[in-house]
C-alpha positions in Angstrom: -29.9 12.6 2.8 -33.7 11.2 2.3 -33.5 7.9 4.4 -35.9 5.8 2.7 -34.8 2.3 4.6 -32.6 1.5 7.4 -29.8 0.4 4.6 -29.3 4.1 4.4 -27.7 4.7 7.8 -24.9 2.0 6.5 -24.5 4.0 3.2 -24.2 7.1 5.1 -21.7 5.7 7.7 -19.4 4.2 4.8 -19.2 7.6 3.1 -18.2 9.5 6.2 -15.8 7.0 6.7 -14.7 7.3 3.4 -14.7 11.4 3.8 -12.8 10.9 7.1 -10.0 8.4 6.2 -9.1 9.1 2.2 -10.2 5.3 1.8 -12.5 5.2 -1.8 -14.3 2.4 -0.2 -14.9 1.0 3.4 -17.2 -2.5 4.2 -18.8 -2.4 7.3 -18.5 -5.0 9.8 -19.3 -6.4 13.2 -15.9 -6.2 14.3 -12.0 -5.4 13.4 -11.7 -9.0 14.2 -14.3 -10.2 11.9 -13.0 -7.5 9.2 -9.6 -9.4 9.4 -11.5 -13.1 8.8 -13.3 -12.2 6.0 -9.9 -10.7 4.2 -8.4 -13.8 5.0 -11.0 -15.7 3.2 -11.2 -13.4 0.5 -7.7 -13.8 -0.1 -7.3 -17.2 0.6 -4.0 -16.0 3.3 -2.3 -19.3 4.3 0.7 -18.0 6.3 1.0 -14.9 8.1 3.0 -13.0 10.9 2.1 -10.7 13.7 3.2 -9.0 16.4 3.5 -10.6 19.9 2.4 -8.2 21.5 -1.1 -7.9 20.3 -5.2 -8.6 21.1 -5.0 -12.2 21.7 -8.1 -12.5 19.1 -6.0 -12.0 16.2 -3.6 -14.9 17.0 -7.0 -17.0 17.8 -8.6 -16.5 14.9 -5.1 -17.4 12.2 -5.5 -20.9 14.5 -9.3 -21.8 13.9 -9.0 -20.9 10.6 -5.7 -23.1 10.3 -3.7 -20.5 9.0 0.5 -20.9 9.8 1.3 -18.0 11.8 4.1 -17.0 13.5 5.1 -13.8 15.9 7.7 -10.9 15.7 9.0 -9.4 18.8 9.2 -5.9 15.8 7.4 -2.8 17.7 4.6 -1.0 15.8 2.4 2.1 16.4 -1.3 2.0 15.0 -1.1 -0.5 12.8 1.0 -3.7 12.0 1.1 -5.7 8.7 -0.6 -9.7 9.0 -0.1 -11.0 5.7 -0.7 -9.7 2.2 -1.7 -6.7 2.0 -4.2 -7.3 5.3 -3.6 -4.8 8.1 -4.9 -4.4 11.8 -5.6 -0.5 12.1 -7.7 -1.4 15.3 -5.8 1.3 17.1 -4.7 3.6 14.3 -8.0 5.6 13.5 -7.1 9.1 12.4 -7.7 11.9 9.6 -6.6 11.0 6.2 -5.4 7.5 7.4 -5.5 5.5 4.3 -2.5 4.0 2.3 -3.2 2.9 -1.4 -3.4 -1.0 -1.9 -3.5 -1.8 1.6 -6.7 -3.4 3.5 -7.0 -1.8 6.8 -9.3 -3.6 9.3 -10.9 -1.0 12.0 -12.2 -1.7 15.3 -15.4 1.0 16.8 -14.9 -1.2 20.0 -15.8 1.1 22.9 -12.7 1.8 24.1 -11.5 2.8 20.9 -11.4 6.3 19.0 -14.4 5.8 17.4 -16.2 4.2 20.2 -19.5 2.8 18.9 -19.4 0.2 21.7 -19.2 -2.7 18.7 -18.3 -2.5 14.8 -15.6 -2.9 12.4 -14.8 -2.2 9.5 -12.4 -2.6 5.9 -11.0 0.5 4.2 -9.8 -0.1 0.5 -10.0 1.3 -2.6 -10.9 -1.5 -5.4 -14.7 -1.4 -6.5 -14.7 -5.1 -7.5 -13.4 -6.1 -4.0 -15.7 -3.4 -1.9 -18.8 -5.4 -4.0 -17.8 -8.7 -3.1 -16.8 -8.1 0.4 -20.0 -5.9 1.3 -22.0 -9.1 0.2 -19.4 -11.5 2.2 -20.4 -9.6 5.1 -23.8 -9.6 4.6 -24.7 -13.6 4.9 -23.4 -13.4 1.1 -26.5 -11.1 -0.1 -26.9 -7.4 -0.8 -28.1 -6.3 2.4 -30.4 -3.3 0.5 -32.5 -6.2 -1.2 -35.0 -8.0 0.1 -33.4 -12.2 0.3 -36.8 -13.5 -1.3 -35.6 -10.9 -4.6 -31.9 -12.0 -4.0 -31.9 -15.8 -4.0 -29.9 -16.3 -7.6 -27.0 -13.6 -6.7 -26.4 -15.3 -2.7 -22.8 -16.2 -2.7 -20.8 -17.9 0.3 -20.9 -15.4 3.0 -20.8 -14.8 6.8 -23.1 -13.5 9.4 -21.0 -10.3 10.6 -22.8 -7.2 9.3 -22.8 -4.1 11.2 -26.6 -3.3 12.5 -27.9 0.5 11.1 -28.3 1.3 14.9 -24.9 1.4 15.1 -24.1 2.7 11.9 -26.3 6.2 13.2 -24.4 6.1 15.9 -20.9 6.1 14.7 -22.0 9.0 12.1 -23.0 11.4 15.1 -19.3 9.9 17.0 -17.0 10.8 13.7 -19.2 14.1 13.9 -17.4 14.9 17.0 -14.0 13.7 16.3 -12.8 17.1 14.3 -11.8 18.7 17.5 -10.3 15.5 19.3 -7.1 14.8 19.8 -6.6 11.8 18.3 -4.5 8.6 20.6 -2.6 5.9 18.9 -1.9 3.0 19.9 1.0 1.2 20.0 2.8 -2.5 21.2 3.7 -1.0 24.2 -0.2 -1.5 25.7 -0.7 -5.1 24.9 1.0 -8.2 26.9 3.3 -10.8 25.2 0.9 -13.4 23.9 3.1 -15.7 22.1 3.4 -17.8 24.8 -0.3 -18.7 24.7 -1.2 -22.5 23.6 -4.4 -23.4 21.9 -4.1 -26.9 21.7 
């Protein structure tokens, strides 16, 4: 690939993603955390369920964003279902891991499979969704584009890009990860954190 600007390390990244996982598109992020807020605004979620055994950021960020949320004792390995068709894959990374209609948040946190140190990202497979979010993401600009050339097409967006240092970084780390042995994770290695009050 002929890197001509630092937007094509994010390219690159997305499409070995998108080689890696069988998800047609994937919106890079700051964070699985952050991946999970911007579906929730995309989709205008109001109401959603998730496990109680989970990363306590999750449950944090359904109450600042005053979403009703409740919690399910129900086990899960890799992956659990929030609301709609929203997903937290923050421990499920693996080969061919992508299900049709579904929006599965990532996490590259470094104690993850992919460990980047920091990063997230959304896997799905509808163009008109992948454009919208990617811009979303970006401070609500097309991050290849100058702002001064972008001004009319800014929409609403949020500050939670992923920097092209670390998308170099995570295509030499999924480089490596064809001879890993791949861990899940699962319920079992998180505390109960429904008892937790933010008020």
């Amino acid at each position: 690939m002929d890197f001509k600007n630092n937007n094509d390390f994010l390219l690159l990244f997305e499409k070995r993603l998108s080689e890696y996982t069988g998800a047609p598109y994937v919106v890079l992020t700051s964070s699985c955390t952050n991946s999970i807020m911007l579906m929730l605004k995309y989709l205008k979620s109001t109401e959603a369920v998730i496990p109680s055994r989970t990363y306590l950021s999750v449950a944090q960020l359904l109450h600042n964003e005053n979403i009703n949320f409740e919690y399910s004792d129900k086990p899960w390995v890799g992956s659990y279902h929030i609301c709609d068709n929203i997903y937290d894959y923050a421990v499920g990374f693996k080969k061919d891991m992508y299900v049709p209609g579904q929006y599965q948040c990532l996490s590259f946190q470094q104690k993850k499979t992919l460990n980047i140190g920091k990063g997230g990202a959304i896997l799905l497979d509808s163009h008109e969704d992948y454009k919208i979010l990617k811009r979303m993401a970006h401070d609500g600009r097309d991050g290849s584009i100058h702002t001064s050339l972008d001004m009319e097409n800014i929409i609403l967006g949020y500050h939670v890009y992923m920097s092209p240092d670390e998308a170099a970084k995570g295509v030499l780390l999924l480089n490596q990860l064809l001879d890993r042995n791949i861990i899940i994770g699962s319920s079992d290695d998180y505390p109960d954190i429904s008892g937790i009050k933010y008020d």
